[in-house]
N, CA and C atoms of all chains as a GROMACS GRO file, in nm:
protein
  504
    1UNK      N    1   2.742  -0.795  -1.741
    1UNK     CA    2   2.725  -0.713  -1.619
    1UNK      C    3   2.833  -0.748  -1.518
    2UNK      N    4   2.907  -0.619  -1.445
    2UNK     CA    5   3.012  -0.651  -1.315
    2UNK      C    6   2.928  -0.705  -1.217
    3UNK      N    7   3.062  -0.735  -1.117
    3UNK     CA    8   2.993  -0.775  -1.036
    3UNK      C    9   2.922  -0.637  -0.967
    4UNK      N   10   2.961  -0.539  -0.951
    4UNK     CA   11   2.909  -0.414  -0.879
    4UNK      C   12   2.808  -0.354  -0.934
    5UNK      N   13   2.760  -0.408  -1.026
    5UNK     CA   14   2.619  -0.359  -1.079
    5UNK      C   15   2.538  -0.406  -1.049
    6UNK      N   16   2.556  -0.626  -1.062
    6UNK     CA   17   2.484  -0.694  -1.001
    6UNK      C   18   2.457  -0.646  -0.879
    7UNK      N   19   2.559  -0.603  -0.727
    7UNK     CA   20   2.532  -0.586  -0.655
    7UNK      C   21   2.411  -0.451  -0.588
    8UNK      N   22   2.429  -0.421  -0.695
    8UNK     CA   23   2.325  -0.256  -0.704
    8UNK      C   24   2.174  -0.303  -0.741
    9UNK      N   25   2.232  -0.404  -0.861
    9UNK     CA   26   2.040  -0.469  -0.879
    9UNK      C   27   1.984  -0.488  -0.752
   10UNK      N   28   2.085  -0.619  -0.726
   10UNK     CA   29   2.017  -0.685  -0.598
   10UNK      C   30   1.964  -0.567  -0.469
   11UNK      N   31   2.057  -0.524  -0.435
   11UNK     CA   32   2.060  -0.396  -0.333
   11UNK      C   33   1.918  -0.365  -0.333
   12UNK      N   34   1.854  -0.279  -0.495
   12UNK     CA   35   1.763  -0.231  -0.498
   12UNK      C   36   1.651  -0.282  -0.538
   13UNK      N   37   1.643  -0.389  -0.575
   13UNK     CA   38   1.540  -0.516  -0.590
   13UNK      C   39   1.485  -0.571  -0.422
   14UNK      N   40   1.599  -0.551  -0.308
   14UNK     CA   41   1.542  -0.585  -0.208
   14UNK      C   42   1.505  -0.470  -0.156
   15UNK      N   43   1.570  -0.345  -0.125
   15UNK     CA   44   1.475  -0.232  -0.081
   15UNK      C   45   1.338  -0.198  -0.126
   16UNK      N   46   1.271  -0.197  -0.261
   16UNK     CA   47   1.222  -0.210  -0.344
   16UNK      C   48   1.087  -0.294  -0.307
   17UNK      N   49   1.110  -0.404  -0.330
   17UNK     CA   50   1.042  -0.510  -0.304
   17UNK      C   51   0.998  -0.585  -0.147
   18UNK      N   52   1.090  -0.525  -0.069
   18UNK     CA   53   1.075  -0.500   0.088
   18UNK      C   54   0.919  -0.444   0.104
   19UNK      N   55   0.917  -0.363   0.066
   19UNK     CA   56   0.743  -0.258   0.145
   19UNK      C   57   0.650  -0.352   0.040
   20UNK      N   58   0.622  -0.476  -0.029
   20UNK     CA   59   0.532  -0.559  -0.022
   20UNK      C   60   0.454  -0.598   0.082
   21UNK      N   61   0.542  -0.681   0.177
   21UNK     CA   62   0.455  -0.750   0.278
   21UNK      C   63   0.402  -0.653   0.402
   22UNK      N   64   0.436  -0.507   0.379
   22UNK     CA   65   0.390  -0.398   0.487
   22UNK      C   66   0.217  -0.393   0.356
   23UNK      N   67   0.216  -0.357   0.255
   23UNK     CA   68   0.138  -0.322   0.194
   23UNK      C   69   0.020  -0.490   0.188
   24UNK      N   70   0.057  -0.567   0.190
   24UNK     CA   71  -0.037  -0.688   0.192
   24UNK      C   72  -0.058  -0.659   0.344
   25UNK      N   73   0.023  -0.671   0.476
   25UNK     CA   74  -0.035  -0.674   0.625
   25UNK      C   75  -0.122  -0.530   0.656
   26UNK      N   76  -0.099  -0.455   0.621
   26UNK     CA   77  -0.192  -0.303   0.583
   26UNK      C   78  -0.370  -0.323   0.511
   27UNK      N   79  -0.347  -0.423   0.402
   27UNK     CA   80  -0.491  -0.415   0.318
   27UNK      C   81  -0.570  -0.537   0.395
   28UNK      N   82  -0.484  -0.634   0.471
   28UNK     CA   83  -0.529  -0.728   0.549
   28UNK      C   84  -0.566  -0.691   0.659
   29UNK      N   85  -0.519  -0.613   0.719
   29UNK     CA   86  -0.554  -0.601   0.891
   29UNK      C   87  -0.634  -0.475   0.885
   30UNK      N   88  -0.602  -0.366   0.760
   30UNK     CA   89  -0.665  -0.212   0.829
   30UNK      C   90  -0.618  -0.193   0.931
   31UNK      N   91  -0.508  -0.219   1.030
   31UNK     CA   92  -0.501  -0.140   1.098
   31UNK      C   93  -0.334  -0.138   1.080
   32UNK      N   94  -0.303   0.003   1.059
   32UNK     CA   95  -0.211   0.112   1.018
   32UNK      C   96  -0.170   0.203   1.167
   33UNK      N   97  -0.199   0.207   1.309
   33UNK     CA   98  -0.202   0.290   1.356
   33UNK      C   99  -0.058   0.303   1.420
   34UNK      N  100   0.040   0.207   1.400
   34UNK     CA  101   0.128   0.226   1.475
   34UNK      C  102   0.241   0.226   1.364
   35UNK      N  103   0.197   0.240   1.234
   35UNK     CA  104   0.306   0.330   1.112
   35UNK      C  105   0.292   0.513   1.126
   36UNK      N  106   0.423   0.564   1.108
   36UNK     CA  107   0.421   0.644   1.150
   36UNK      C  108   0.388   0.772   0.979
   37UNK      N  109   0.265   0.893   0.986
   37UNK     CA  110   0.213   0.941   0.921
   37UNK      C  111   0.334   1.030   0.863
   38UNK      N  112   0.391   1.081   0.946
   38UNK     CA  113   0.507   1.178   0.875
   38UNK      C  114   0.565   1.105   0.805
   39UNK      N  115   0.650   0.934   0.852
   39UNK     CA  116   0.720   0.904   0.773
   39UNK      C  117   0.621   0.847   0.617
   40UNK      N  118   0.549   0.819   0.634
   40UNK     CA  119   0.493   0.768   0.479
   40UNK      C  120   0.509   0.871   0.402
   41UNK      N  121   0.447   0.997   0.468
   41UNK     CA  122   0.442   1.161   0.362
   41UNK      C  123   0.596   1.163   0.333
   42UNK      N  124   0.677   1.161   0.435
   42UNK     CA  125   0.789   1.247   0.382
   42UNK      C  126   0.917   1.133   0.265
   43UNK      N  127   0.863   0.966   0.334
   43UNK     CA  128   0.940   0.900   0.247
   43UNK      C  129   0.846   0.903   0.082
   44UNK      N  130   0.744   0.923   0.104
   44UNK     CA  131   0.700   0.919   0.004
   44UNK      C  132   0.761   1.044  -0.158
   45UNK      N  133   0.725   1.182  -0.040
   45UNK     CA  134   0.815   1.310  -0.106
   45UNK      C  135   0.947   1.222  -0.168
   46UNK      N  136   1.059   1.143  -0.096
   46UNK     CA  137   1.172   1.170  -0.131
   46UNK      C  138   1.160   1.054  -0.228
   47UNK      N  139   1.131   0.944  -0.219
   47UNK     CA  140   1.095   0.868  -0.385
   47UNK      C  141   1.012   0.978  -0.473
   48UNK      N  142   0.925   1.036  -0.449
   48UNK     CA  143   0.943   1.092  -0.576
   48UNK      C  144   1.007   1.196  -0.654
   49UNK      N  145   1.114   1.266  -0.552
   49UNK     CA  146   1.214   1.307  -0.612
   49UNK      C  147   1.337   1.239  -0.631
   50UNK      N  148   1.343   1.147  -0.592
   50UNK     CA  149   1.403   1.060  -0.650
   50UNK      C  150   1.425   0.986  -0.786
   51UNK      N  151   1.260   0.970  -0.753
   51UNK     CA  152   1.232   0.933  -0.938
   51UNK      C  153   1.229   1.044  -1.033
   52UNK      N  154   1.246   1.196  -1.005
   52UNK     CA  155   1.238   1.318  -1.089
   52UNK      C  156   1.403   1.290  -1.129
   53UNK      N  157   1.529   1.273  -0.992
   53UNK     CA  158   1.648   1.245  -1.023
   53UNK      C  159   1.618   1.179  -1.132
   54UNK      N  160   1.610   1.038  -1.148
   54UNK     CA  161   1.657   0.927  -1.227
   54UNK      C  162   1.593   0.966  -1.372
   55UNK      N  163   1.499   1.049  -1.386
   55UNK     CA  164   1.425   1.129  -1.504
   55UNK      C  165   1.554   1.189  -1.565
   56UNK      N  166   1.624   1.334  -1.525
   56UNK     CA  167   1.671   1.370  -1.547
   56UNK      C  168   1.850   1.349  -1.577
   57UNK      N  169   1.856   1.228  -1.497
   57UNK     CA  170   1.990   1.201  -1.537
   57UNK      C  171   1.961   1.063  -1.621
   58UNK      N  172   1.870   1.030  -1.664
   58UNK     CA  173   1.843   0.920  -1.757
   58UNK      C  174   1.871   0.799  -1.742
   59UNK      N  175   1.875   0.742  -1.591
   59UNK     CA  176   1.903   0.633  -1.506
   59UNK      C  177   1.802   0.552  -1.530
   60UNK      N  178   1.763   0.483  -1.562
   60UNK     CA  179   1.626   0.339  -1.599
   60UNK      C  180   1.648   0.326  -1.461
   61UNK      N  181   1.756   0.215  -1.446
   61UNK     CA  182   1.759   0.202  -1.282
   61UNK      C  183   1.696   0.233  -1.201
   62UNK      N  184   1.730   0.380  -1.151
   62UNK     CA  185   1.661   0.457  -1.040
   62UNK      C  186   1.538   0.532  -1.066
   63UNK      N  187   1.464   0.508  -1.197
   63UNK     CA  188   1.318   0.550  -1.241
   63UNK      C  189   1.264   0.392  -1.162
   64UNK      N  190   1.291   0.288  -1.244
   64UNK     CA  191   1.164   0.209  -1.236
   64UNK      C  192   1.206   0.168  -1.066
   65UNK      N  193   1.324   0.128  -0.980
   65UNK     CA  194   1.321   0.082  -0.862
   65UNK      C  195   1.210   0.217  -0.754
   66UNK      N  196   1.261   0.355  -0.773
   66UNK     CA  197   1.172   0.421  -0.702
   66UNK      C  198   1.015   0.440  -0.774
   67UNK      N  199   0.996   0.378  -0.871
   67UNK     CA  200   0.831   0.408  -0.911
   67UNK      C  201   0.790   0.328  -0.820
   68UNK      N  202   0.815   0.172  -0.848
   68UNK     CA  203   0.749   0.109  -0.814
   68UNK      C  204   0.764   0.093  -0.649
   69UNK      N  205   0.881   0.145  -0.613
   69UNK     CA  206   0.854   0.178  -0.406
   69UNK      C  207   0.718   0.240  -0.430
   70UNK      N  208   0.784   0.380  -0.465
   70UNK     CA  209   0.661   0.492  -0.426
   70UNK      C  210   0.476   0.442  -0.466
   71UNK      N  211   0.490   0.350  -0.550
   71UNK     CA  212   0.355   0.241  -0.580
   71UNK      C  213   0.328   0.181  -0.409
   72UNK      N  214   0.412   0.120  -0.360
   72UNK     CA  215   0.405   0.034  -0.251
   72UNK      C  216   0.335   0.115  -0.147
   73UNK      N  217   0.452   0.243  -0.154
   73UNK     CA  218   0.416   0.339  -0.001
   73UNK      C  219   0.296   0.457  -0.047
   74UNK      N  220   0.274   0.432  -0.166
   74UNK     CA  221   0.139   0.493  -0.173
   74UNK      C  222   0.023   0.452  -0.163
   75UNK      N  223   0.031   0.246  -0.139
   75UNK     CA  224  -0.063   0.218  -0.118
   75UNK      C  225  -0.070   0.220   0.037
   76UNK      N  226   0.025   0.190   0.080
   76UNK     CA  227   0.050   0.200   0.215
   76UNK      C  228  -0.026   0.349   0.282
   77UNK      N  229   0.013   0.460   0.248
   77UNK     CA  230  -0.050   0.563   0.287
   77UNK      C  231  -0.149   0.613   0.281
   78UNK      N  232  -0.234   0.551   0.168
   78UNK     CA  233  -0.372   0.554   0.146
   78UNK      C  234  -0.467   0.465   0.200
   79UNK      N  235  -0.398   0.371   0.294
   79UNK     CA  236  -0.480   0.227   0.385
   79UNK      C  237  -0.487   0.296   0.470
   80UNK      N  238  -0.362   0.393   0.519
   80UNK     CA  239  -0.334   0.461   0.600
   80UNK      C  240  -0.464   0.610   0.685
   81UNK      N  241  -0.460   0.660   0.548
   81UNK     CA  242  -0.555   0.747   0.554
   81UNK      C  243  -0.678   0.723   0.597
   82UNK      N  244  -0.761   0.643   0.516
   82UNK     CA  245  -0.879   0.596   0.517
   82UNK      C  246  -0.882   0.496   0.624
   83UNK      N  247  -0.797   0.462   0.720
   83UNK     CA  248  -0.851   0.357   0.835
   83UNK      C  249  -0.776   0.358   0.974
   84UNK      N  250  -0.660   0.445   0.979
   84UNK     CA  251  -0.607   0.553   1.049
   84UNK      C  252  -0.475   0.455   1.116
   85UNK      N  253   2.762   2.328  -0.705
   85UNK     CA  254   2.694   2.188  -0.754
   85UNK      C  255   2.594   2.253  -0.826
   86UNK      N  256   2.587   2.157  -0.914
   86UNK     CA  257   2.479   2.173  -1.029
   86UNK      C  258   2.314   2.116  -0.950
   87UNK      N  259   2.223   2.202  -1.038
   87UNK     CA  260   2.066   2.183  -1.005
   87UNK      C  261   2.032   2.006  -0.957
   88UNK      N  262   2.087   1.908  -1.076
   88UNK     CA  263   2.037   1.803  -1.060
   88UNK      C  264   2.112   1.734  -0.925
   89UNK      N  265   2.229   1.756  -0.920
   89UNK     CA  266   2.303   1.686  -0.754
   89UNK      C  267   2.218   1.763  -0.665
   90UNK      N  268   2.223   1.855  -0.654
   90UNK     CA  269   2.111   1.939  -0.539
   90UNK      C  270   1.957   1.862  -0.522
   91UNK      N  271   1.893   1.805  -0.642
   91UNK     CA  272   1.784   1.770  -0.626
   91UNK      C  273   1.862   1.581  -0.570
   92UNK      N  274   1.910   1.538  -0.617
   92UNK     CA  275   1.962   1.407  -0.531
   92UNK      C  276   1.990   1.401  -0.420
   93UNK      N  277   2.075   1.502  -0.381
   93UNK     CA  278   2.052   1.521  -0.257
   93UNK      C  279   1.981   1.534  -0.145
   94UNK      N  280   1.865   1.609  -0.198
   94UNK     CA  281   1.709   1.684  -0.104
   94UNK      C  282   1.677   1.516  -0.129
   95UNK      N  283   1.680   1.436  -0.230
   95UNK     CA  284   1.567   1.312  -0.288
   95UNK      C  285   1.627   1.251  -0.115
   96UNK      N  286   1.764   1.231  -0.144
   96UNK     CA  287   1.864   1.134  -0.002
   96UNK      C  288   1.794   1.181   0.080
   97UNK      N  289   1.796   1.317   0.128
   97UNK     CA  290   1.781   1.357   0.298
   97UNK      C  291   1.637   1.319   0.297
   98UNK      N  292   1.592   1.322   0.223
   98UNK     CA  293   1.412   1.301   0.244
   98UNK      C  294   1.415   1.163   0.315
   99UNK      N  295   1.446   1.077   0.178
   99UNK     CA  296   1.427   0.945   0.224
   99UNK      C  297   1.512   0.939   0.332
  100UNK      N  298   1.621   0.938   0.392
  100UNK     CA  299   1.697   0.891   0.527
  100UNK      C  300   1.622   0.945   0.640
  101UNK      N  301   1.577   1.100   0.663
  101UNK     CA  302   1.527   1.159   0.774
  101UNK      C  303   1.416   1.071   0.772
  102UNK      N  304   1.279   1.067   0.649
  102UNK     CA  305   1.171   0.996   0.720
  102UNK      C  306   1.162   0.893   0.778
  103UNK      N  307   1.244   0.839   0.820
  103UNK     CA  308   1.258   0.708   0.937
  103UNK      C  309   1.244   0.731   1.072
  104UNK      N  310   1.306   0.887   1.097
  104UNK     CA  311   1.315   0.933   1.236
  104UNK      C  312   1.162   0.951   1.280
  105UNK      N  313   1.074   1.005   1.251
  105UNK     CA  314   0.956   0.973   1.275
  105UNK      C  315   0.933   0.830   1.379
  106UNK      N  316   0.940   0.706   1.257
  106UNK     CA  317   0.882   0.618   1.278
  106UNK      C  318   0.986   0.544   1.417
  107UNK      N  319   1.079   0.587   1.405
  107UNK     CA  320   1.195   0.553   1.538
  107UNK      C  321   1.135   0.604   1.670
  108UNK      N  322   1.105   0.718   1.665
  108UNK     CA  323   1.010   0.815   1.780
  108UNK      C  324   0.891   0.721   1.805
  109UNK      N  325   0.826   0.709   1.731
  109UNK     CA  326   0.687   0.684   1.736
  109UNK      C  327   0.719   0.512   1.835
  110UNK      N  328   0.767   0.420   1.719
  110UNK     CA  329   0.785   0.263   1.829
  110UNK      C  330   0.849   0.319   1.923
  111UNK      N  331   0.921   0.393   1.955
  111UNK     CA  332   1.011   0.377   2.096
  111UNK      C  333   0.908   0.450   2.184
  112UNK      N  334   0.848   0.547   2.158
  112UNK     CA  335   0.739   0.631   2.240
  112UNK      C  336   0.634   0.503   2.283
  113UNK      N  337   0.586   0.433   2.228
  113UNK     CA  338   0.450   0.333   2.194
  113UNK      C  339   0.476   0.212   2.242
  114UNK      N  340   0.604   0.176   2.216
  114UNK     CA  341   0.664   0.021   2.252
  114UNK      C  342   0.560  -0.071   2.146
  115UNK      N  343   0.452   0.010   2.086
  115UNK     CA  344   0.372  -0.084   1.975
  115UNK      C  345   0.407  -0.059   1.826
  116UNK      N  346   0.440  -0.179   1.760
  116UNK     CA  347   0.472  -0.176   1.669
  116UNK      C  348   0.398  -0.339   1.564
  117UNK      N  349   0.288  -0.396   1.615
  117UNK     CA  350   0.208  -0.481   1.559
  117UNK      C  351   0.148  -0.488   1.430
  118UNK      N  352   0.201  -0.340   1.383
  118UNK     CA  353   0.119  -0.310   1.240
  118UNK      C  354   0.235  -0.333   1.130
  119UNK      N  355   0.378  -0.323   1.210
  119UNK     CA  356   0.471  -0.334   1.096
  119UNK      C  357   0.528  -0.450   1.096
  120UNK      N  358   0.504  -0.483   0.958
  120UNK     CA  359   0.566  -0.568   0.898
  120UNK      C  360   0.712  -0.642   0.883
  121UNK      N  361   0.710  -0.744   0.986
  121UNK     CA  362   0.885  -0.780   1.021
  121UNK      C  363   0.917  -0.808   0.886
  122UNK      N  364   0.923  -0.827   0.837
  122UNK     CA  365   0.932  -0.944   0.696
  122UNK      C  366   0.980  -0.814   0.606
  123UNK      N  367   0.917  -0.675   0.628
  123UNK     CA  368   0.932  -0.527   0.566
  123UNK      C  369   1.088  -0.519   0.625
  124UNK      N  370   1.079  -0.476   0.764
  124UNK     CA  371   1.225  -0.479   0.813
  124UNK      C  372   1.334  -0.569   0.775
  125UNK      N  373   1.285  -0.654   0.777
  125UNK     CA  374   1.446  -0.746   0.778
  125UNK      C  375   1.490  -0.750   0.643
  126UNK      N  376   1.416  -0.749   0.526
  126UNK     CA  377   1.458  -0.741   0.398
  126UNK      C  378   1.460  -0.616   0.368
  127UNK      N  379   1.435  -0.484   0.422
  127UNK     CA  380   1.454  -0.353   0.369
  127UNK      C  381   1.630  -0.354   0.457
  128UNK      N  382   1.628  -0.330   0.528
  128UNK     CA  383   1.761  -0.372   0.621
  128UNK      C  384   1.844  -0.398   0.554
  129UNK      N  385   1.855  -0.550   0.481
  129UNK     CA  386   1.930  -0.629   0.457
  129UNK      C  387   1.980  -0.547   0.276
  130UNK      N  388   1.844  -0.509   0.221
  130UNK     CA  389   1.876  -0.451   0.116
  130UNK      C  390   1.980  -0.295   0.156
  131UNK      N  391   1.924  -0.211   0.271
  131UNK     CA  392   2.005  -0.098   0.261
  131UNK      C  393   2.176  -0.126   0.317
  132UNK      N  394   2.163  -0.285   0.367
  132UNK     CA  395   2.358  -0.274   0.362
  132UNK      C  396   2.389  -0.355   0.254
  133UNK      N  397   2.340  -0.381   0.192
  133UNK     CA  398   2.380  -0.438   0.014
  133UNK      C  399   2.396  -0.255  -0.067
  134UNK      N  400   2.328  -0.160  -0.023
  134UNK     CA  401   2.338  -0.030  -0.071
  134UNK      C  402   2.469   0.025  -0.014
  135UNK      N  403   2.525  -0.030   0.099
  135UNK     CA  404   2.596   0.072   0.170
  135UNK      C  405   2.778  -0.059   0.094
  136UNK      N  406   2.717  -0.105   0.087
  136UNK     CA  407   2.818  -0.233  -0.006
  136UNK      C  408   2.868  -0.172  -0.089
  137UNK      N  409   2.756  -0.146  -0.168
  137UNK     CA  410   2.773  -0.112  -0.280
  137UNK      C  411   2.808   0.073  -0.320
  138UNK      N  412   2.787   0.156  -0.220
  138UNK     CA  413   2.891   0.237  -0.184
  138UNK      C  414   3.044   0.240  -0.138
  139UNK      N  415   3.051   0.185  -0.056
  139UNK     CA  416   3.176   0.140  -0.012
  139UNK      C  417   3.285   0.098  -0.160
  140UNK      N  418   3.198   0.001  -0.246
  140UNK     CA  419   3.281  -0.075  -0.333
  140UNK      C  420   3.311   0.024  -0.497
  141UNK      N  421   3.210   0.120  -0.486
  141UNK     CA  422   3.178   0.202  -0.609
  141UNK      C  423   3.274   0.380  -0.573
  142UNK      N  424   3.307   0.372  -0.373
  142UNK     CA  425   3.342   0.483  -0.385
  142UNK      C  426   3.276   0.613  -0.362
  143UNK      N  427   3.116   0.610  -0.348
  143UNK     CA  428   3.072   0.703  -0.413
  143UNK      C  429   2.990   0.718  -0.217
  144UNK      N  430   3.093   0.844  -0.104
  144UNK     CA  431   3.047   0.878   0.009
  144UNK      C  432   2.885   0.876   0.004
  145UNK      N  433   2.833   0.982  -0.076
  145UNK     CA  434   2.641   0.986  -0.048
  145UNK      C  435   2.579   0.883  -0.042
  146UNK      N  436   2.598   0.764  -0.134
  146UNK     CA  437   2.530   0.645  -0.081
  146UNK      C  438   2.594   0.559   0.055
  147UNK      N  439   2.691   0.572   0.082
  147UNK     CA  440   2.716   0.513   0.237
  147UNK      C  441   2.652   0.625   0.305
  148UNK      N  442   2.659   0.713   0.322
  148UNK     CA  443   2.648   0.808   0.397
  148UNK      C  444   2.458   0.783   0.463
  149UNK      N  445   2.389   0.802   0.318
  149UNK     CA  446   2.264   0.794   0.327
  149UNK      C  447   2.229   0.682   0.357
  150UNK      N  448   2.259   0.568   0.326
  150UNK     CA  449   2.239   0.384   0.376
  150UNK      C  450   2.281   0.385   0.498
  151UNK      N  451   2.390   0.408   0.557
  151UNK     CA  452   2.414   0.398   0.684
  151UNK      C  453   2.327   0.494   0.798
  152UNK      N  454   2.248   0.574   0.789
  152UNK     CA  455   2.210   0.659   0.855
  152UNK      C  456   2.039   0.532   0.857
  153UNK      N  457   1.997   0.544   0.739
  153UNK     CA  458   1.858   0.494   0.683
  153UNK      C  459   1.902   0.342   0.782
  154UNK      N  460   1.999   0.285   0.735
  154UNK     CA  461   2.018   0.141   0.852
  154UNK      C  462   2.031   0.163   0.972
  155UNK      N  463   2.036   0.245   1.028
  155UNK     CA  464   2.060   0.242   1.185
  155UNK      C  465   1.896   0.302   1.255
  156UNK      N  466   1.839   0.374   1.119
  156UNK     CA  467   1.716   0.396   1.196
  156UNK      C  468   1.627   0.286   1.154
  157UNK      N  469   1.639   0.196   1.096
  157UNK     CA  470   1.560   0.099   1.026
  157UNK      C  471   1.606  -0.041   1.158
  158UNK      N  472   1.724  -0.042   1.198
  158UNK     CA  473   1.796  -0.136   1.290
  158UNK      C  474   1.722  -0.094   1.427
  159UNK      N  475   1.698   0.035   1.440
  159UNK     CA  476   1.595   0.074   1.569
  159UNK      C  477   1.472   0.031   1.577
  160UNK      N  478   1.411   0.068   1.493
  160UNK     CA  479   1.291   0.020   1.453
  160UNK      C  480   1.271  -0.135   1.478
  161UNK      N  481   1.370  -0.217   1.391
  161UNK     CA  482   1.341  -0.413   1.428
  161UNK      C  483   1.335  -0.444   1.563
  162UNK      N  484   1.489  -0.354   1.612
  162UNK     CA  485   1.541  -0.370   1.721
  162UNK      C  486   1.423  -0.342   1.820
  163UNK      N  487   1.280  -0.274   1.794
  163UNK     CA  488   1.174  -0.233   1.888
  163UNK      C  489   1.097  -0.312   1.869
  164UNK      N  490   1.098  -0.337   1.772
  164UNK     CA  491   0.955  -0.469   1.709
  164UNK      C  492   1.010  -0.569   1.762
  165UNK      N  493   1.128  -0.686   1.771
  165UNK     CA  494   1.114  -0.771   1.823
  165UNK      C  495   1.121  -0.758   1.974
  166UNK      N  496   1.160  -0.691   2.030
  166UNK     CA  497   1.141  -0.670   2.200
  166UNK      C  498   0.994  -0.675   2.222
  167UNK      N  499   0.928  -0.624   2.169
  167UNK     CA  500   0.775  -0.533   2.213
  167UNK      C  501   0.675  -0.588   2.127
  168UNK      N  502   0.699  -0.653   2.025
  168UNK     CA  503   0.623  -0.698   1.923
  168UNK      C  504   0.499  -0.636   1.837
   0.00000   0.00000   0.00000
C-alpha cells in the first residue's frame, strides 16, 4: 500500500469512527435536543447515496466506511426521534 | 457527465450542506451540551486528512467538499467550546 492510500484509510477510519462517541453520549443522556434534525436526515440521505456510489463503482472502500457512518447516524437519529 | 459522477456528486452536496443546519442551530442557541466534543475534534481532524488527501491525489471534489464540510464542522467546535 502507498503512502496515499494509507492516507485515505486513515482519513476515513477517523471520519467514520468519529460519530461513536456522539452515538454513546446520545444513548447515555437521551437528550438529543441541541443536534440539529435536518442535519441527521439530510447527512444521513447523503451516506446513503454515497454508499449506492461505492455499490456501483465497486469501491469496498467507500461501501463499508459509509455503511458503517450511516449505522452511527442512524442510531443517532433514532435516539433522536424517540426522545427529541 | 455520466449517471454515476452525477450521483457522487448529489452523495458530496448532501453530506457537506447538512452541516449548515447544525451551524444555524449552535450559533442561534449558543447550546450545544448534547454534542459530542470528542465527535468534533476527530471528525475535523479526519475531514483535513480528506482534504490531504485531495490535495495530494489531485482530485478538486474531494478538497472542495472537505473544505467546505471543515469550516462548518470548525464552526460548530468553535461554538461548543465558547458556550459549552
Amino acid at each position: 500500500m502507498d503512502a496515499i492510500t494509507a492516507l485515505g484509510l486513515i482519513a476515513g477510519s477517523l471520519t467514520t469512527l468519529s460519530f461513536a462517541p456522539q452515538v454513546v453520549r446520545a444513548w447515555r443522556t437521551r437528550s438529543t435536543a441541541d443536534l440539529s434534525l435536518a442535519t441527521l436526515i439530510v447527512f444521513l440521505a447523503g451516506l446513503l447515496l454515497w454508499l449506492a456510489y461505492g455499490v456501483v463503482r465497486g469501491d469496498p472502500a467507500i461501501v463499508a466506511a459509509n455503511a458503517v457512518t450511516a449505522v452511527f447516524v442512524g442510531l443517532i437519529l433514532s435516539i433522536k426521534t424517540k426522545h427529541g
